[in-house]
C-alpha positions in Angstrom: -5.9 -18.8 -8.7 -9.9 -18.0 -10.1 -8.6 -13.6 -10.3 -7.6 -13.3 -13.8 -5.6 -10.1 -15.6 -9.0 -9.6 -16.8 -10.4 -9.8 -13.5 -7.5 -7.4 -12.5 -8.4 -4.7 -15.1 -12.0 -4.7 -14.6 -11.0 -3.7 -11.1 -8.4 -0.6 -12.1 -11.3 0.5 -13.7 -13.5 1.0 -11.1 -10.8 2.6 -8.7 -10.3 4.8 -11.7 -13.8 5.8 -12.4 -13.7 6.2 -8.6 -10.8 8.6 -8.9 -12.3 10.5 -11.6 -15.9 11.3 -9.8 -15.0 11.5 -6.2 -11.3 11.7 -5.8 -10.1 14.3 -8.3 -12.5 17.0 -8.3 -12.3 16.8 -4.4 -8.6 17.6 -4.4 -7.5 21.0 -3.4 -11.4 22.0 -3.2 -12.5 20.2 0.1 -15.0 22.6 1.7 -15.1 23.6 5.0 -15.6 20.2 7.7 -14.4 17.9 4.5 -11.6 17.5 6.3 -11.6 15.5 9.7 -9.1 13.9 12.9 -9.7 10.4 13.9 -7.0 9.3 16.1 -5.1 12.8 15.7 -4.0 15.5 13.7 -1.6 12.6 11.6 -4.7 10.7 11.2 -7.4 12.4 8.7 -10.3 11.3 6.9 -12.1 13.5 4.5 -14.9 13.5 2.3 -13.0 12.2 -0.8 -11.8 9.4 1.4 -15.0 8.6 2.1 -16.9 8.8 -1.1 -14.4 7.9 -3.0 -14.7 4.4 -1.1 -18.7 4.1 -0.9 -18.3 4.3 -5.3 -15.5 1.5 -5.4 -17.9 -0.6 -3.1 -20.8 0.2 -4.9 -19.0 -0.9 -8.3 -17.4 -3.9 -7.0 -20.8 -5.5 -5.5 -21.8 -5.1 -9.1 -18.6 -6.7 -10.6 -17.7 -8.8 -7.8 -21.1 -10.2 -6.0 -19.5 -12.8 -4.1 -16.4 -11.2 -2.9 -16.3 -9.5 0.6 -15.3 -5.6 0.2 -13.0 -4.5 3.4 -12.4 -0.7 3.0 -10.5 1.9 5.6 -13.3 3.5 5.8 -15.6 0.4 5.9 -13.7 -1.5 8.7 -13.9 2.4 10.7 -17.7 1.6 10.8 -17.5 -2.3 11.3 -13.9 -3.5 12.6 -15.5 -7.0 12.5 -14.8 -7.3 8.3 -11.1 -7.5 9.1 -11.9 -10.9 11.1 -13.7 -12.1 7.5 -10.2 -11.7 5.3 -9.1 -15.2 6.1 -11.9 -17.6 5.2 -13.1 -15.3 2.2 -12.8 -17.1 -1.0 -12.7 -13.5 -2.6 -12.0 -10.1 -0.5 -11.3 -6.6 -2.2 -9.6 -4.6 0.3 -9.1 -1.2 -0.5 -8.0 2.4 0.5 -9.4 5.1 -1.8 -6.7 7.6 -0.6 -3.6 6.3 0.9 -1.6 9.5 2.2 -5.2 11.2 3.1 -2.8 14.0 4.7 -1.0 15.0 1.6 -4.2 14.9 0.0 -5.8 17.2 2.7 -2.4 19.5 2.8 -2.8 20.2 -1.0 0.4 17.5 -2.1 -0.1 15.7 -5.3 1.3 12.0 -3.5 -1.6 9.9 -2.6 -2.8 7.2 -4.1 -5.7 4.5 -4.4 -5.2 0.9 -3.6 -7.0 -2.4 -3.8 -5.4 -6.0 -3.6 -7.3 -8.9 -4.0 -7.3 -11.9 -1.2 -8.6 -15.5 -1.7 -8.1 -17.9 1.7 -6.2 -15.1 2.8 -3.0 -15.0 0.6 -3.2 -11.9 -1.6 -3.0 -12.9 -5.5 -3.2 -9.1 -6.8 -2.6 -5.9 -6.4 -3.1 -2.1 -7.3 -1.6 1.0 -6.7 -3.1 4.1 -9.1 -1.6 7.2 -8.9 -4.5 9.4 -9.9 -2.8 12.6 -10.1 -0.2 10.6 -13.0 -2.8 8.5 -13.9 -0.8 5.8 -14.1 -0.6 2.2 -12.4 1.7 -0.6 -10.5 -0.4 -3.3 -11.0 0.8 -7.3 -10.3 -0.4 -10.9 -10.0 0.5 -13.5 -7.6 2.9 -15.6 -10.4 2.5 -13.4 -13.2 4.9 -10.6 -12.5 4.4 -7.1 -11.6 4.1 -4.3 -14.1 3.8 -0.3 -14.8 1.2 0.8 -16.7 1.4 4.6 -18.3 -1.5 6.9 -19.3 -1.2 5.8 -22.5 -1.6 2.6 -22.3 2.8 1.4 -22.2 3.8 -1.0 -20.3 6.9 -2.5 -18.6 7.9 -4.8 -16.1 9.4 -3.8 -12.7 12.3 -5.3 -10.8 13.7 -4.4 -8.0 16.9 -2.5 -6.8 20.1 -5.2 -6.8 21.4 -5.6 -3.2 24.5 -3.3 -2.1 26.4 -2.6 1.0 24.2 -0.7 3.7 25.9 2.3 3.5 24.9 2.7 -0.4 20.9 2.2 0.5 18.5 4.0 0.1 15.0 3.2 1.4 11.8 4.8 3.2 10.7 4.3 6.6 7.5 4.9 8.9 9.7 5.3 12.6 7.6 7.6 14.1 4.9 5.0 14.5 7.2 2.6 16.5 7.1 2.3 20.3 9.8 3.4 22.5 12.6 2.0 23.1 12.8 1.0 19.4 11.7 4.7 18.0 15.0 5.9 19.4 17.1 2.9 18.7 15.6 2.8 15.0 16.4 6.6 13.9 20.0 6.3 15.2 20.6 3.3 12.9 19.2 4.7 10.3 22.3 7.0 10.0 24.1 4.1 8.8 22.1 4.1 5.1 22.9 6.7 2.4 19.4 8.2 2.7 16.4 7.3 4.3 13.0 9.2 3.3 9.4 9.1 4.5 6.8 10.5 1.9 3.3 9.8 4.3 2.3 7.5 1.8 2.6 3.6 1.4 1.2 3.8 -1.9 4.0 5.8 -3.4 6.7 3.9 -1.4 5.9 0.7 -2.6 6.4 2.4 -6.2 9.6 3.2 -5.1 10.6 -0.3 -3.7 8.9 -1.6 -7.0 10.7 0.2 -9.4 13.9 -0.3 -7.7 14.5 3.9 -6.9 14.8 2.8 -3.3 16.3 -0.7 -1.7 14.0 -1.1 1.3 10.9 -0.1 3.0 10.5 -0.3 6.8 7.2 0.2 7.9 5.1 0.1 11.1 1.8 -0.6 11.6 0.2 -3.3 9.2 -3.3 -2.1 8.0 -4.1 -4.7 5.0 -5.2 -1.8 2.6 -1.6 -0.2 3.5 0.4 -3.1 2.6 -1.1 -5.8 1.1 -1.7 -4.8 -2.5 2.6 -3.1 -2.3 3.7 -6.5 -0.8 2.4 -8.3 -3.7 3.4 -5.7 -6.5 6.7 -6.0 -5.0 7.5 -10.0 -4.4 6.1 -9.9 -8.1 8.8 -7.9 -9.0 11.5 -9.8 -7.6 11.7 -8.5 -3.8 11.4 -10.1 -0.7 9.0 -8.8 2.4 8.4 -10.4 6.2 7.7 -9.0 9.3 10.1 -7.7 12.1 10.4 -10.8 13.6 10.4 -12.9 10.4 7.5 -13.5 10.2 5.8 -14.1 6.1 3.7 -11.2 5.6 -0.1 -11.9 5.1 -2.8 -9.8 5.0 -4.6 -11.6 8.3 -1.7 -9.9 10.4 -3.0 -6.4 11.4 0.2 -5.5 14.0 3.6 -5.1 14.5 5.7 -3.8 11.5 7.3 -5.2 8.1 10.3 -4.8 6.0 10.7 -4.7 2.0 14.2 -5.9 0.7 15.6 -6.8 -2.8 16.2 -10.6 -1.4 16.4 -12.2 2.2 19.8 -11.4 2.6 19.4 -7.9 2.7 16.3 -7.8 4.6 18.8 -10.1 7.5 20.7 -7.3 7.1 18.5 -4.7 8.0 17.2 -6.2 10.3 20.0 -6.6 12.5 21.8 -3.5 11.6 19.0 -0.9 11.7 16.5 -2.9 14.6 19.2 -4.0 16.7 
């Protein structure tokens, strides 16, 4: 692997000075038309999202010259960069707000997120909370970390396995297709608790730090998931699609699920998909 932790630093900074010019001041003080639908009234885009992404792009071809730069935004404009992620030998993808509805609502839980491909596989990943100002940052063999505001750090591991009726996790069902929308929420009365916050980036904290035991998502956008997959196999967890599939950041449909180990993501599978 050529990304280095310095590599990896040089890159939070720029999602932070991003945060700090474009994000921030935006927040709770979008003027009128900042905010905008593009699939629905789930599915917003505003002006933070938006600039906040051209200034990481503009930073990274500065930083990164060779490395292809695959934003939400970006890939909105030209859906063609998402074809490019597998024979890149360096891609940035990033979402400068993930949970661009809480943002627009007025809710401090959103996030900005950039993982790092080469060939494909992601070897790094990002996850700022700019409101905190603090970080989940990980490389691919090097472990997965929190980072606080000033400056401490410590390692994360995730939750230790437990019977299905003691889990907690989160859980994107709304997105799924019918029959398995319906057959999904009624399993999901078999967990302790299951919660949906609107925001992968503060999910895959969760997962991460071990507050919650699983993640079951649907849809696979790589800016959603890549950079939260990694921080969380780096901490000890275990992720693959619904149907078993290894997660990489190439595969653009279906849905995933985050687990402590394999044995409890077999588990929910069958008990919460079946």
């Amino acid at each position: 692997m050529s990304f280095s932790r310095a590599d990896l630093d040089r890159l939070a900074a720029i999602l932070a000075e991003a945060a700090e010019t474009e994000i921030m001041p935006r927040f709770r003080r979008l003027e009128d038309g900042g905010i905008r639908e593009k699939t629905g009234a789930l599915d917003l885009v505003t002006d933070a999202d938006e600039q906040g992404e051209w200034r990481i792009r503009d930073l990274c071809a500065k930083a990164f010259p060779h490395a292809l730069f695959v934003g939400e935004e970006s890939v909105a404009r030209d859906a063609t960069l998402l074809g490019r992620i597998k024979d890149a030998d360096l891609a940035i993808i990033v979402d400068p707000i993930d949970g661009t509805s809480n943002f627009a609502w007025g809710l401090p839980l959103f996030g900005v997120m950039a993982a790092v491909v080469e060939k494909g596989e992601t070897v790094g990943g990002l996850i700022l909370d700019p409101v905190g100002r603090d970080w989940h940052k990980g490389l691919r063999g090097q472990g997965a970390w929190a980072e606080s505001v000033n400056g401490k750090s410590r390692d994360l591991r995730v939750a230790k396995p437990t019977a299905l009726a003691e889990m907690t996790g989160v859980s994107s069902w709304y997105l799924m297709p019918e029959p398995q929308r319906t057959r999904t929420v009624a399993n999901l009365a078999k967990t302790k608790a299951c919660f949906n916050y609107r925001c992968a980036a503060y999910e895959y904290r969760l997962i991460a730090e071990g507050l919650v035991h699983f993640a079951l998502h649907y849809t696979l956008m790589p800016w959603d998931h890549a950079a939260g997959v990694l921080i969380h196999a780096e901490a000890g967890g275990f992720s693959a699609l619904l149907d078993g599939t290894p997660y990489a950041p190439t595969l653009h449909k279906g849905g995933i699920i985050s687990a402590p180990d394999r044995a409890t993501y077999d588990l929910i599978r069958r008990e919460l998909l079946g």
